[in-house]
Structure formats: C-alpha cells, structure tokens
C-alpha positions as a printed NumPy array, in Angstrom:
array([[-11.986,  28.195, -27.074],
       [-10.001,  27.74 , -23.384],
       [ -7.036,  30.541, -23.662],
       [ -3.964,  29.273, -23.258],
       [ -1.78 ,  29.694, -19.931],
       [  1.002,  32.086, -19.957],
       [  4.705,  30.721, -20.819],
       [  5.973,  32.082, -17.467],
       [  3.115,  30.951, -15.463],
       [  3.664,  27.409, -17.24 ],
       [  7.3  ,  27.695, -16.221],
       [  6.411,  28.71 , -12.661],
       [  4.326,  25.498, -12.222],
       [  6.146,  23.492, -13.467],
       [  9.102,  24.768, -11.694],
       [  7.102,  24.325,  -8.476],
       [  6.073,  20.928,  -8.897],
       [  9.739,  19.412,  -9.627],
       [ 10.726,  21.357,  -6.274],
       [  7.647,  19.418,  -4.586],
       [  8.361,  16.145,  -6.003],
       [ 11.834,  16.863,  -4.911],
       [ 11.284,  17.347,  -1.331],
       [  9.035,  14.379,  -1.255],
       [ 11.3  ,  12.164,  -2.558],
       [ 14.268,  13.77 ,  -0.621],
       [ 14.074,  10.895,   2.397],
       [ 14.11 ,   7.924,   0.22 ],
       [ 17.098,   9.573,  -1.401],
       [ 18.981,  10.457,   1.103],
       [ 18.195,   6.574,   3.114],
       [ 19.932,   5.452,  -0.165],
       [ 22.544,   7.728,   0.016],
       [ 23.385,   6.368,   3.886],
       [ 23.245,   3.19 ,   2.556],
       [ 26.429,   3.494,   0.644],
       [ 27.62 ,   5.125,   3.375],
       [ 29.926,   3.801,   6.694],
       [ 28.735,   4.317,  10.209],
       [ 30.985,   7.177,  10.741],
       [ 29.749,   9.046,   7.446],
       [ 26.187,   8.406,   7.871],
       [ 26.404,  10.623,  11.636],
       [ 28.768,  12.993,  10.204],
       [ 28.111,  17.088,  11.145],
       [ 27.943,  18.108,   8.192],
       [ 26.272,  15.913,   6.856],
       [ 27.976,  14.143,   3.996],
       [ 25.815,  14.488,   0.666],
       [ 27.618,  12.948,  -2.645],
       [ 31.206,  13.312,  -1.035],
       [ 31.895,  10.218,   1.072],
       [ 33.675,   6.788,   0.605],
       [ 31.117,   4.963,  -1.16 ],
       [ 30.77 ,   1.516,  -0.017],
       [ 28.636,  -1.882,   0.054],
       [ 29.515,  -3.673,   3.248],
       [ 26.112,  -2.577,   4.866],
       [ 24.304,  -4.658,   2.151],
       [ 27.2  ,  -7.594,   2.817],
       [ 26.676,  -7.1  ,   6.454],
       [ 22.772,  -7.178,   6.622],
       [ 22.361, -10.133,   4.563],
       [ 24.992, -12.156,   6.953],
       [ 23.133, -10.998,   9.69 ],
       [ 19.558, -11.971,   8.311],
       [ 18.094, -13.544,   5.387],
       [ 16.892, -10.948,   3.352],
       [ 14.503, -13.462,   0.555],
       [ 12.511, -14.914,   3.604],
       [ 11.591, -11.401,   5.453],
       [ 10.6  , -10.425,   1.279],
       [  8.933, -13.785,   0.795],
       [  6.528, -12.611,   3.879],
       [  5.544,  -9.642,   2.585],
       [  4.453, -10.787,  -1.219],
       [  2.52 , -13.369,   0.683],
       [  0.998, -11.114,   3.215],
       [  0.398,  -8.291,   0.501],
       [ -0.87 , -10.303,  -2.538],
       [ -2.864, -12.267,  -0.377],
       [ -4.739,  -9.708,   1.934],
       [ -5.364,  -7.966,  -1.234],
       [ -6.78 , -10.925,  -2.802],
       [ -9.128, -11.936,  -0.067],
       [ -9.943,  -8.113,   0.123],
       [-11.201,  -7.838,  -3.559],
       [-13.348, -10.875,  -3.104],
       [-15.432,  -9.197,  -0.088],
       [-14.945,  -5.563,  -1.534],
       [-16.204,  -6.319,  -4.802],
       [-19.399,  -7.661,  -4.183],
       [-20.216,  -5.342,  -1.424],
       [-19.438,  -2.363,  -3.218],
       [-21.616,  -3.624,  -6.293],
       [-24.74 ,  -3.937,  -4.137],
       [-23.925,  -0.69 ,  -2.757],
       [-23.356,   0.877,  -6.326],
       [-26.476,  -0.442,  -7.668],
       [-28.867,  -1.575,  -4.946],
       [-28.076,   1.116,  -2.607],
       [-31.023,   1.594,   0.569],
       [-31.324,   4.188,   2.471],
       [-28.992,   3.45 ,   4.934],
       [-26.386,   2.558,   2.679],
       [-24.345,   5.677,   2.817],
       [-24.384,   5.475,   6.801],
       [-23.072,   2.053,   5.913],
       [-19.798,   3.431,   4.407],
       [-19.194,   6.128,   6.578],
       [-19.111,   3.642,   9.685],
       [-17.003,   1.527,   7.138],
       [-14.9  ,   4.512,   6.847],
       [-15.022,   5.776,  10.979],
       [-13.03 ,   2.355,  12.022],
       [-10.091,   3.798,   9.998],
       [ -9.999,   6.723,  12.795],
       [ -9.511,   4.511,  15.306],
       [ -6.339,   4.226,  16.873],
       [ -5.331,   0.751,  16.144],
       [ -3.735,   0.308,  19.517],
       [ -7.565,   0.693,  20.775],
       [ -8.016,  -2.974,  19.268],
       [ -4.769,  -4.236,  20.662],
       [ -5.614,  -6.23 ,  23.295],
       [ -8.656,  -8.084,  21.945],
       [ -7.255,  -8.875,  18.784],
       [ -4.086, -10.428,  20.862],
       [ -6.083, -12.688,  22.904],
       [ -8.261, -13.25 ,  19.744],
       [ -5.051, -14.321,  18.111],
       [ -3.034, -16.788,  20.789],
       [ -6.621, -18.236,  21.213],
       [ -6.86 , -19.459,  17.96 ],
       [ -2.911, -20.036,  17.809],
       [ -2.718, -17.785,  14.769],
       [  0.386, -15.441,  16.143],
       [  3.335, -15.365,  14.626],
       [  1.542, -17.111,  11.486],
       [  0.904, -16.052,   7.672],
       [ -2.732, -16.759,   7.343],
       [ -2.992, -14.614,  10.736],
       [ -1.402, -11.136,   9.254],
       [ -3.497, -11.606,   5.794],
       [ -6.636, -11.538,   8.158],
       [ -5.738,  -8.544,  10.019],
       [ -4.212,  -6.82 ,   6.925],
       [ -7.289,  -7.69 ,   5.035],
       [ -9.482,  -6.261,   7.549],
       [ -7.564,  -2.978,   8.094],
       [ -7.609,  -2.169,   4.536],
       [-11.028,  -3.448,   3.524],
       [-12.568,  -0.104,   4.369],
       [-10.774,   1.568,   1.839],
       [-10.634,  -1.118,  -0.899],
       [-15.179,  -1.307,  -0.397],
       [-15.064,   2.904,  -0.582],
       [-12.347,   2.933,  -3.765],
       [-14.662,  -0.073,  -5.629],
       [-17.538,   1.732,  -4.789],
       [-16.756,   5.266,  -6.365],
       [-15.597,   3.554,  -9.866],
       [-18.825,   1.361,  -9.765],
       [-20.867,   4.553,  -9.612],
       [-19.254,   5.612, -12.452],
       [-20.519,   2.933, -14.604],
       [-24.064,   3.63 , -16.215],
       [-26.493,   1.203, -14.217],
       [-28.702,   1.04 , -17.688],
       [-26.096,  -1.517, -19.038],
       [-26.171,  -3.809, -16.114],
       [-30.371,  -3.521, -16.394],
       [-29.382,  -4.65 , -19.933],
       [-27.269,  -7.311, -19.146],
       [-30.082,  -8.661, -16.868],
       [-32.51 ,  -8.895, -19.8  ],
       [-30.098, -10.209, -21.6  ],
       [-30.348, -12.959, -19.275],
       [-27.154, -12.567, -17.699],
       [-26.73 , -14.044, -13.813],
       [-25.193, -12.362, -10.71 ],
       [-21.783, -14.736, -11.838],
       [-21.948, -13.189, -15.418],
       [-22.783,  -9.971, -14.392],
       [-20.432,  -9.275, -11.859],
       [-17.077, -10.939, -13.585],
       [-18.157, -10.503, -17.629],
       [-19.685,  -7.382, -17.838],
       [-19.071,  -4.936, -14.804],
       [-15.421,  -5.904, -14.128],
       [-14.088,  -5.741, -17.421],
       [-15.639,  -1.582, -17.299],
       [-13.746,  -1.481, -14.528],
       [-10.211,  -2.523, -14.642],
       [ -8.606,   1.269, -14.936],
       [-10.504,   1.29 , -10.998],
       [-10.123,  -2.316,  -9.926],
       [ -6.171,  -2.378, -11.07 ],
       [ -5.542,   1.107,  -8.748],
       [ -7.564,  -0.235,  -5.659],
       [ -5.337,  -3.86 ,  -5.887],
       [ -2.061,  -1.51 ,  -6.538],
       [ -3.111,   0.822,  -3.318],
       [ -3.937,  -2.257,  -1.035],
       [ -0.686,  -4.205,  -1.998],
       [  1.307,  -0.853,  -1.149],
       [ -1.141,  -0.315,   2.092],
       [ -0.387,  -3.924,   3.226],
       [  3.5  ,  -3.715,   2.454],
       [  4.14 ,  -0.45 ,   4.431],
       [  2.005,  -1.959,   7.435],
       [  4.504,  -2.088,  10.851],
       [  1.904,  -1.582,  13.879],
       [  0.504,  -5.116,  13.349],
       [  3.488,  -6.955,  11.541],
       [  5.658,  -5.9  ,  14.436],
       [  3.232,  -6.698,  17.072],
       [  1.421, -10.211,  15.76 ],
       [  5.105, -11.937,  14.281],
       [  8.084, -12.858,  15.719],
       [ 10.39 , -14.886,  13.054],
       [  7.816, -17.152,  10.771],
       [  5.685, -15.111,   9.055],
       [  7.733, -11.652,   9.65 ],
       [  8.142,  -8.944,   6.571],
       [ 10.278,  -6.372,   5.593],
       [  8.894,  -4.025,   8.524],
       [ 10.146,  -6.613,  11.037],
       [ 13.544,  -6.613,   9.049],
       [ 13.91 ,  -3.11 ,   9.246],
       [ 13.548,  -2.687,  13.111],
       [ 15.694,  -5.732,  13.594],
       [ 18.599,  -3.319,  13.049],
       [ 17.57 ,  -1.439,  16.064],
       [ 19.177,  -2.308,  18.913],
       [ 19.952,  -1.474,  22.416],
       [ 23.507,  -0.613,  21.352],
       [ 22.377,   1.866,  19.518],
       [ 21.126,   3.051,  16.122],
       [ 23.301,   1.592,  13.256],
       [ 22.154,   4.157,  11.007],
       [ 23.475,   2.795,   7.798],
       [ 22.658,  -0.169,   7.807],
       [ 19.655,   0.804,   9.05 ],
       [ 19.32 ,   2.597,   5.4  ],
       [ 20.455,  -0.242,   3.948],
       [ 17.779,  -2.531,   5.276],
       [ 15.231,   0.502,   4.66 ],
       [ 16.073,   0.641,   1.098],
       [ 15.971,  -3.195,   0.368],
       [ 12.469,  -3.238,   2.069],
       [ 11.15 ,   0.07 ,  -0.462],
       [ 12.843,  -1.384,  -3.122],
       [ 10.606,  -3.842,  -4.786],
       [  6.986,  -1.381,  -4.111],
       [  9.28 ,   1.549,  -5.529],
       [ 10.001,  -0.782,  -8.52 ],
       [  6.556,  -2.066,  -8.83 ],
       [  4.993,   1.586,  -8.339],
       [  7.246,   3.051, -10.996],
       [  6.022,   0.416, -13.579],
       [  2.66 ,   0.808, -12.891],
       [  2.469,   4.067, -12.235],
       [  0.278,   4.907, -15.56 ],
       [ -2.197,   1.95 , -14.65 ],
       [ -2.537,   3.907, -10.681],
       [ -3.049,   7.533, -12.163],
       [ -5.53 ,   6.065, -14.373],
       [ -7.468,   4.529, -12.091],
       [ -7.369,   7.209,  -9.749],
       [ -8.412,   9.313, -12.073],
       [-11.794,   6.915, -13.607],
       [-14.53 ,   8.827, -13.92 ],
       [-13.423,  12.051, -12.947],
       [-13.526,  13.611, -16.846],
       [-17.182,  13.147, -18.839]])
C-alpha cells in the first residue's frame, strides 16, 4: 500500500509549482499588460504594474499600420501545412524504424537528431542561393519546405517513441490477417496512436508558429507571419515598446488559445506509454 504524502509537504509542492508556473508565465503577462499601456507608461521607472491609464489605441494603431488577418493567414498556412507534409514523411519513417529497425537504425536517429545542433545560420547561405534559384523566396510553399525540414527531426524521434510503445505482436497479427502496408499503417497502428500522433502535430504547429530565424530571413511581404509582424514594429526610431506588446500578444494569441484547449490532448500524448 504506497503511504500517503504529508499535508505540509503536499502544500509545499504545490505551493512551489504555482510560484513556477507563475514566473513562467510572468513575460506573456506582463507583454499584455504593456499592451494596454501608452508609450510613456510602458518605459516608466517604476515600472507601472496594474496602475496605469488603460488603453486600446496600440491595437487601433497596429492594425492601421498593417493588416493583422494576412500576417495570421501566413502562419496557419505555414504551420498546418509544414506539419502536414511533416506527418506524411515522419510517419512512415518512424514505423519502419519502430518495427523493422537494423542495426544502424539508432545511428540513423541520432544523426536525425545532431542537425538540430547546428546553428541554423551554418545553412544560411546555401539554402539562400538554393532558394532565389528556384524563385521560391518570399513564397508560401518555400517556408513550409524549410519549416518542414527543420522540424522533421523531432516529429520522426516523437512518432518513433509512441510507435515503440505499441506491442509489435498486433501488427504481426494484422499481417496474417491479411492486412497491407495501406491498412496497416492508417487502420490499425494510427488509430493506437492518436494520444502520440495528436501531441507530435500540436508540438510541430507550435514549433512552426514560433519560428523567426527563417520567416524573417526567406519573406519579405507575401508569404510573411506573425514573426515578421512583430519585428515590423522595430524601427530605427526606436523601440515602440507597446505596441510592440501589442503586436506580440496578437501573434501568441491564437497558439495560447489553441494550447489551452488542447492542453489535455498534449499532456496525454506526452505522457503515452510512460505508465504500464
């Protein structure tokens, strides 16, 4: 029988966690905070906290200046669709690794996982010349390439770990069964692993969202996102801090609103496998 944890050792931990999930969500607070704020409040020594003229001309202002729906329009094409093309490599790869694995297929995924150490402004230059080459800067289908390809390491390594999780025996049944690679793959091992395959698409849309290094870079006006939105408030003038927050907020706002909703679905997934 497990003995149960002291009430002020409970308290203490819990106490402790609300403090850490305080300070980590202290800087998307306070960016909202500034948003509400005017340029004079948001530099203010001391800092202003709750105590400040609250007001909604950086949002007026922002939109004036830019259109907000196109930069967001970018990014739920660039995110759903590197993810997208990323499940339909990662998938199968990660099933032959899962249950065909060689010998070498472990050195496979930790090369796989080495290109995620490398500075990406190593591959600048190539992938530049790559790009204008093939007249894909400053295009859609361009930044769902490179997005897919940064993030593919991770999405392959995430698949694989739930797919070990999954008894092999029932696949070998499947087979006898008389099942294909088309029905094995899509009516019998993804269905066992949606808890897995739900968390990896949630982690790559919120990967691909948050991406500036390349969005910046690779777009100028067509195809950029809410990262090129954000630093188009940064000027040689100066820092406009609030409305800075104000464009940093509208950017966060639709991942912190899709995150909070499925937050069950990503814990769960995360989680696959790890209890017997």
């Amino acid at each position: 029988m497990a003995r149960r944890m002291p009430r002020n050792r409970k308290l203490a931990i819990t106490a402790l966690a609300w403090l850490v999930g305080f300070l980590i969500f202290f800087p998307i607070l306070w960016t909202i905070l500034t948003s509400f704020k005017s340029e004079l409040d948001a530099i203010a020594i001391p800092p202003k906290f709750l105590f400040f003229d609250w007001t909604t001309e950086n949002y007026v202002a922002i939109q004036e200046q830019r259109n907000y729906f196109s930069f967001l329009a970018n990014s739920f094409y660039l995110s759903i669709g590197s993810t997208a093309l990323g499940l339909v490599f990662a998938i199968p790869a990660a099933w032959a690794m899962a249950f065909s694995p060689t010998p070498r297929t472990k050195d496979v995924l930790l090369w796989m996982l080495s290109t995620k150490m490398m500075p990406a402004v190593g591959a600048l230059v190539p992938i530049t010349i790559l790009f204008r080459n093939f007249g894909l800067l400053d295009s859609r289908f361009g930044l769902i390439v490179i997005l897919f390809l940064i993030n593919l390491p991770i999405v392959v390594w995430m698949l694989y770990t739930y797919f070990k999780e999954i008894p092999g025996e029932i696949l070998e049944a499947s087979r006898m069964d008389g099942a294909n690679l088309r029905q094995e793959l899509f009516q019998v091992l993804a269905p066992m692993a949606v808890p897995g395959i739900a968390s990896t698409i949630l982690l790559n849309v919120i990967l691909a969202w948050n991406e500036a290094f390349w969005t910046l870079l690779l777009t100028t006006t067509n195809a950029a996102p809410l990262s090129a939105f954000i630093a188009s408030f940064s000027s040689p003038q100066g820092n406009f801090y609030a409305k800075l927050s104000a464009a940093s907020t509208l950017a966060i706002a639709p991942i912190l609103i899709i995150g909070w909703f499925s937050q069950k679905q990503l814990v769960r997934g995360l989680t696959f496998g790890a209890v017997k």
